[in-house]
N, C-alpha and C positions, 0 to 999 in steps of 0.2 A: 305543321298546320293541318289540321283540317277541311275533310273535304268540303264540309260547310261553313267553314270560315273564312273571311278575308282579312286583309289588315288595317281596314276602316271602319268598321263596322256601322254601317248606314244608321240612319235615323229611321224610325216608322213612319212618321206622317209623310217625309218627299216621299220614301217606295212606295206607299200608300197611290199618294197623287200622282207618281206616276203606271201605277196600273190602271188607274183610271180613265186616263187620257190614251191609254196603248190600248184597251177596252173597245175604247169608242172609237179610233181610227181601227180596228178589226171588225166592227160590226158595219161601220159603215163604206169599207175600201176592199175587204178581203185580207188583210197587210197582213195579219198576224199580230202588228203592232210593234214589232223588232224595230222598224224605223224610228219611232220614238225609244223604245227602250234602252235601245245598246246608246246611242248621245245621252240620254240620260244619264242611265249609269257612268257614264263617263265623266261627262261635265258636272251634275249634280251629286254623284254618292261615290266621285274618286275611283272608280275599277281603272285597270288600266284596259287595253282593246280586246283579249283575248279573253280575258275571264270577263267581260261585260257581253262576248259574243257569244259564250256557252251560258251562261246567267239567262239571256235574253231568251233563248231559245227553247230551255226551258219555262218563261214565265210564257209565253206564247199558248204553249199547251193546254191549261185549262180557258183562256182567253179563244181559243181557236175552236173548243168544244163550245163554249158559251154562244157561239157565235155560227155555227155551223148546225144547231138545234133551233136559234133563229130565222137562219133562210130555209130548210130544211121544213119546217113549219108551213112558209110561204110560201113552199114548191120552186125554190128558186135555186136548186141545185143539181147539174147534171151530175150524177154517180157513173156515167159509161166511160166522160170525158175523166170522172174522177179518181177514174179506179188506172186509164194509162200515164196519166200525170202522175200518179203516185208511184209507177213501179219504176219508171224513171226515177222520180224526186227520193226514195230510199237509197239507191244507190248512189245517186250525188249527195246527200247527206253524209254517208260513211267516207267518199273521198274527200268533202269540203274539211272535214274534223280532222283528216289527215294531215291536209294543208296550214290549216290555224296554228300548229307547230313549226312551220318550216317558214311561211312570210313574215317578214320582218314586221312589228308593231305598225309603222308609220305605212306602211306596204297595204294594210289591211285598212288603215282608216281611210285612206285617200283610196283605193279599191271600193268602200263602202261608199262614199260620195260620189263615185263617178256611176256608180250604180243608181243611185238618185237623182244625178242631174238628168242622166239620159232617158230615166222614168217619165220624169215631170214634163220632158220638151216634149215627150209622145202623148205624155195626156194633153197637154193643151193641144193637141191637131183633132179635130172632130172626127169621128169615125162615124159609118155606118154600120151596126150589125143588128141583123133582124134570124139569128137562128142558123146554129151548125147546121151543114149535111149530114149523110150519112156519113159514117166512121169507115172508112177502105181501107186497107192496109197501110198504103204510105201515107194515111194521116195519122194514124197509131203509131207509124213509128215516127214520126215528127211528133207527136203527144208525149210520147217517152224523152225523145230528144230533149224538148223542153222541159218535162219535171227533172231529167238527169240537171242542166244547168240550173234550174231551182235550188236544187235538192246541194250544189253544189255552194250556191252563198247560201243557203240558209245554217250548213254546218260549218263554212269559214268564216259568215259575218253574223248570224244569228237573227237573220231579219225574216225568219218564215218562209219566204220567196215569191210572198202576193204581190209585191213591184213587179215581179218578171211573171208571173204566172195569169195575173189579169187581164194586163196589154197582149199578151201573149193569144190569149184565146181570144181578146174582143179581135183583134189584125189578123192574127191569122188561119181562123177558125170560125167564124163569125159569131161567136157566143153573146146573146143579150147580154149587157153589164152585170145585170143585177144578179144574172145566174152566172154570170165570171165569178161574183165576188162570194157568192156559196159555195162554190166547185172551191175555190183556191181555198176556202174556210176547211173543207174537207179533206184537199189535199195537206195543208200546212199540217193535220194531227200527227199522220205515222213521219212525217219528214221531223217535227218535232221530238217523238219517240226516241226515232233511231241516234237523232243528233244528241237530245238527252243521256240517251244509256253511254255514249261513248266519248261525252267530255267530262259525265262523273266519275268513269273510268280511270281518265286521264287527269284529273282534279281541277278542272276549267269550268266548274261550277259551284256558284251559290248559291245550296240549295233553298235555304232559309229567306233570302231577298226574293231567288225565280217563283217563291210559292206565297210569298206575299202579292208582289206584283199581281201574278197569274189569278188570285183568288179576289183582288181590289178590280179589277177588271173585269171579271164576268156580269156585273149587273150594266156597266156598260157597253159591254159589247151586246148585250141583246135589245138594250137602248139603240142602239147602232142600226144593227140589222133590222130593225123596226123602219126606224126613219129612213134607209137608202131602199127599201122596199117602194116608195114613194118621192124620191129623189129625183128631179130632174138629171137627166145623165152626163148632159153640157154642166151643170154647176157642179156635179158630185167631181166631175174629172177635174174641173180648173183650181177647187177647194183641196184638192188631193196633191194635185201639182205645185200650187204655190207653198202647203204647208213641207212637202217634200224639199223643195227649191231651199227654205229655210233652214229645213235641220241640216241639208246638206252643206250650206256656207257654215253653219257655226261646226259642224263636223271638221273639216278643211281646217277653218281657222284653229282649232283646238289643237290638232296635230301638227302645223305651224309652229305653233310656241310651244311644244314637246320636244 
């Protein structure tokens, strides 16, 4: 088999439809879009977990670019916050693609759901954040801390790592939302990269569906990043959490009956 082939070979219009919808939860959450993508691929176009998590994380890539030229635009991106999130987030990248090998299938689906549920209970609690401090050492290296664990599911589950990397900075950093969800657009690129070169490597990608998706997605992902520019921050969070909540049950249930 090939490195670009799988054994279903998907239809155009679902990959289609679902870049489009991974698109717009990127422009408007930070996500990457992996949250939809990898049940996707699963439930709709038959991947089993591993090659819909290197698949996904690939499709993310030009969707994160699309999407990161959008708040970027709108000055809604810190680069200081982006640049220690990232050098963590590479290095969890190369050990998550490590792991994708070694957990058992149903180990990673139910891993991926409990990642979502605990997302979601965090967005629905209201936060305050009106603006980092300054960046001091021990907040740099808690910046790194967290893109390491980013960087860590986005190369074992293929979900970018904007579920941990938004909350992450509105709680514990105090980042305005809307420049969370720029920053995390920034960081998700080189986390993508790394995770990209090293499960085509390893043949846990399809390249042909990641670059459909990824290319179906760029017009809305800057539809996205448009509209959360002007998003109330109470609805953007409970809109994010309940559609999270959702993929997360039918995630669960899927692995269930595998």
């Amino acid at each position: 088999m090939s490195t670009e082939a799988t054994t279903s070979n998907p239809s155009l219009l679902p990959t289609i439809a679902v870049g489009i919808g991974a698109g717009l939860l990127s422009g408007l959450f930070g996500v990457g879009g992996g949250i939809l993508v990898v049940p996707a691929l699963v439930m709709i176009l038959g991947f089993d977990q591993r090659r819909a998590s290197g698949t996904s994380l690939g499709a993310v890539l030009p969707i994160s670019i699309a999407s990161l030229i959008t708040h970027w635009s709108q000055d809604n991106v810190d680069w200081s916050v982006a640049l220690w999130l990232s050098i963590g987030a590479i290095g969890g990248a190369i050990y998550g693609t490590k792991l994708i090998h070694v957990l058992p299938r149903k180990t990673l689906g139910y891993l991926f759901a409990a990642v979502l549920v605990v997302t979601a209970v965090r967005l629905y609690i209201p936060t305050e954040a009106n603006g980092r401090d300054a960046i001091a050492f021990l907040t740099a290296v808690a910046m790194i801390a967290v893109g390491f664990a980013t960087g860590v599911l986005a190369g074992l589950l293929g979900i970018g790592g904007g579920v941990v990397m938004v909350p992450a900075m509105i709680v514990l950093f105090s980042e305005i939302p809307v420049i969370a969800k720029g920053t995390s657009a920034a960081v998700i690129i080189p986390t993508s990269i790394m995770g990209t070169i090293r499960n085509r490597k390893s043949k846990n990608i399809d390249m042909r569906v990641a670059a459909i998706v990824g290319v179906a997605g760029i017009p809305t992902a800057i539809v996205g990043g448009i509209v959360a520019d002007v998003m109330d921050d109470t609805v953007s969070n409970a809109l994010f959490a309940t559609l999270v909540l959702i993929v997360a049950a039918r995630m669960i249930n899927d692995v269930r009956k595998s």
